[in-house]
N, C-alpha and C positions, 0 to 999 in steps of 0.2 A: 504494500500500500504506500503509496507517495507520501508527502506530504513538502509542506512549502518548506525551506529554506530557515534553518531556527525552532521549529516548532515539531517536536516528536510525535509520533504515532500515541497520541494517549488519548484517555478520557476524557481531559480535563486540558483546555487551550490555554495558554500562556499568554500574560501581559510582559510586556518592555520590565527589567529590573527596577531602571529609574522610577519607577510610579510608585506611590505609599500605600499599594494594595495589590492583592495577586487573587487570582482564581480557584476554586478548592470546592470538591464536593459540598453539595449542603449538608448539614448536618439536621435532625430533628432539635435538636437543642440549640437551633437559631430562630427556630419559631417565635421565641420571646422578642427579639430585636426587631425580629422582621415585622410583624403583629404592629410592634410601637411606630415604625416611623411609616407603616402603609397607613396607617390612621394618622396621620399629621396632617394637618391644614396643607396646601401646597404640595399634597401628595396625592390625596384620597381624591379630590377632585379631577384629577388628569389618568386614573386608575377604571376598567372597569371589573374589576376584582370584585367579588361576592363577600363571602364570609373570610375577615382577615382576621378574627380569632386568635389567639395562640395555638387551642384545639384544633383549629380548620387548618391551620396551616402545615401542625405537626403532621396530621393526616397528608396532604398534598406533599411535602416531602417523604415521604415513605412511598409516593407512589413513582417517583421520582429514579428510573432503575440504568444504570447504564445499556446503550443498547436499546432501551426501551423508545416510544414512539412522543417521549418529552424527554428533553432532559435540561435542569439548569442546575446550576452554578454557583456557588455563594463568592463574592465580592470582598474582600476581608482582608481590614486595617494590619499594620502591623503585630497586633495585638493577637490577632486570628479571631478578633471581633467582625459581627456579620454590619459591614455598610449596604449591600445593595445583591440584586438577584440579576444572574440572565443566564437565558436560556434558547431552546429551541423548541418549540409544541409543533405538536401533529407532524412529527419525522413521518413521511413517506417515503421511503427508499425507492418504490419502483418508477413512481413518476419524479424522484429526485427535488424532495422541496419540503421545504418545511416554513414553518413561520417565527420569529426573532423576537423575542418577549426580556423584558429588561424592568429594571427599578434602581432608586438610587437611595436612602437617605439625604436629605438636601441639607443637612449636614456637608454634605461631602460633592454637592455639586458645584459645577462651576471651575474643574480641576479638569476635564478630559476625562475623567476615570470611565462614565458611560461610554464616551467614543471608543477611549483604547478598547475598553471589553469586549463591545459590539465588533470592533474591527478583526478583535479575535476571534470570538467567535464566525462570524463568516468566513474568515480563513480555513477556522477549524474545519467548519459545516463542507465546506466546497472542496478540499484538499479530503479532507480525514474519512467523510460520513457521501463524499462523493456527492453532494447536494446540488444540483442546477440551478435551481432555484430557492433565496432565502427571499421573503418577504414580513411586510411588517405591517401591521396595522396598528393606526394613532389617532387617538379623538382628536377630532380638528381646534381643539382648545388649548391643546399642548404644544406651544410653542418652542416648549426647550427639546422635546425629545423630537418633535420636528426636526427641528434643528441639527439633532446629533445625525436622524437619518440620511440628513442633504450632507452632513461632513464625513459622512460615510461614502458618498456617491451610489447611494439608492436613489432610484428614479421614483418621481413619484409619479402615480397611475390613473389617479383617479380619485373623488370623493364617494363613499359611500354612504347612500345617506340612510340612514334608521338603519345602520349595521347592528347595533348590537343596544341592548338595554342597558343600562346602565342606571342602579339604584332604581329600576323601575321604569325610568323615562327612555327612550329611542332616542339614540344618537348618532352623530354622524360619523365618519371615520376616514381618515385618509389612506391610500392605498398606496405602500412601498414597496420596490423588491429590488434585488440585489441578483446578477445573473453570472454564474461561475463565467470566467474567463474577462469580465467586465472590470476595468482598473478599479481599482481604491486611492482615495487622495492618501500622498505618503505621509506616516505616521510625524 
């Protein structure tokens, strides 16, 4: 199996040394951090996540299996304290695509740390997991994870509108994707 230049055949994609966080399985005992800053003002409304619980979420990492047709990632300070998530949902291997799903504590945004992950990630997905297609979807009200996706060089595709419920109400969603062989701005 290939893989790109710097980054090994593993489960788990690598960030640049330089950054003050690196990538590492989740663990169920990041449920608690994760739980507190998906509930933060400036979080929760650009989210459309369901039950962020400590409960709900300890369960959603256990489901969480390498190989498996989701997989994400914990974010994690020097401390091996959980800052942020991302991942990959609905892995299809046969038609080569999946979808890019990310969070940050805003603690910690406003460093690159979403971009670099992100940027790993799609390396990883398209190189490692043989992916053709990564895409993304973003409520059209999230301006910074917009953002991360256009400094990623994902095109964007499309509005979706009443994609997905959110807290009950139908919302709209902007449509990204990322096409293997398609450049990345350099790091």
């Amino acid at each position: 199996m290939s893989t790109l230049p710097g980054m090994p055949a593993s489960n788990v994609p690598s960030l640049p040394d330089t950054l003050p966080a690196r990538l590492r399985p989740l663990r169920t005992d990041d449920a608690a951090a994760w739980s507190r800053y998906l509930s933060l003002p400036g979080v929760i409304e650009h989210t459309s996540w369901g039950d962020i619980s400590e409960h709900a979420l300890r369960q959603q990492v256990a489901r969480y299996m390498p190989g498996g047709p989701d997989q994400r990632w914990a974010l994690a300070d020097a401390e091996d304290g959980l800052i942020g998530t991302i991942g990959l949902n609905g892995i299809d291997l046969l038609h080569g695509r999946a979808e890019l799903a990310y969070d940050l504590d805003p603690h910690w945004q406003g460093q690159g740390l979403a971009t670099h992950a992100a940027r790993a990630v799609l390396d990883w997905g398209h190189a490692v997991r043989r992916l053709v297609r990564i895409q993304a979807t973003v409520l059209d009200s999230n301006a910074r994870s917009i953002a991360v996706l256009e400094r990623l060089g994902m095109q964007r595709e499309g509005l979706l509108h009443a994609y997905r419920r959110v807290r009950g109400q139908p919302r709209n969603f902007w449509m990204f994707a990322h096409l293997e062989g398609t450049a990345t701005p350099p790091r």
